[in-house]
N, C-alpha and C positions, 0 to 999 in steps of 0.2 A: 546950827550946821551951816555956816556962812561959807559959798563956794561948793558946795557938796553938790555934785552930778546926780540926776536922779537913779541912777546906777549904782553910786555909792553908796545913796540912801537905800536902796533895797537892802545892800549888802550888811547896813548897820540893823537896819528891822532883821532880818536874818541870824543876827549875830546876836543882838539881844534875845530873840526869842529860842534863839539855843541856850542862851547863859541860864536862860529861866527854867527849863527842864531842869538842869543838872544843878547836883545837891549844892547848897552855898558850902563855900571854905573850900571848895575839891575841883572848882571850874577847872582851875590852871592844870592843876594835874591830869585831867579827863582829856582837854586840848592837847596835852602833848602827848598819851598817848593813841595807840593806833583808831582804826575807826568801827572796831569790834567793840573798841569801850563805852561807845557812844551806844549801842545799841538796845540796851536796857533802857538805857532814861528816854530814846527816841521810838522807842516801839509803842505805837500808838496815839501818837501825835500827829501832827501834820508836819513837822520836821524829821520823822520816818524819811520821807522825801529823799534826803538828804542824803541817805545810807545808798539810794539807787545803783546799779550800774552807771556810768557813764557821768554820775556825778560829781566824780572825781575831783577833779580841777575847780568845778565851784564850791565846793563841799569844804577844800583848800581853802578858797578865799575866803570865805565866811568863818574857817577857825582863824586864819591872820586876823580878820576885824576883830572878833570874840577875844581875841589874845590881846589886843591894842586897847579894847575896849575894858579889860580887868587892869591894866596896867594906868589906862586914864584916871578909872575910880579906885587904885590905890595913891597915883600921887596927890588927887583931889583930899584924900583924906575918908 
């Protein structure tokens, strides 16, 4: 992670540690929809968090990384 803010680096631990609840093959689709859908695989986690009030907007950024972050290890192979 050459150049990575340590901001952004939250934002990727963030972002994988959602990838990791939710079912493999279904990430993408989970990501794009709403944030009801997340709530099964985050109930009970410590990415529950996530679901807060007022979370919103970071809650956002963390499905962008999480969505960048499936797109990386598809063109990786």
């Amino acid at each position: 992670m050459e150049n990575v803010t340590s901001q952004e680096q939250g934002f990727i631990r963030h972002a994988d540690a959602l990838l990791s609840v939710l079912p493999s093959g279904r990430e993408k689709e989970i990501l794009e929809g709403g944030p009801e859908g997340f709530r099964p695989y985050l109930t009970g986690t410590p990415m529950e968090a996530l679901l807060a009030p007022g979370n919103d907007r970071f809650f956002g950024s963390v499905i962008g990384v999480a969505m960048s972050r499936i797109k990386e290890k598809k063109e990786r192979g």
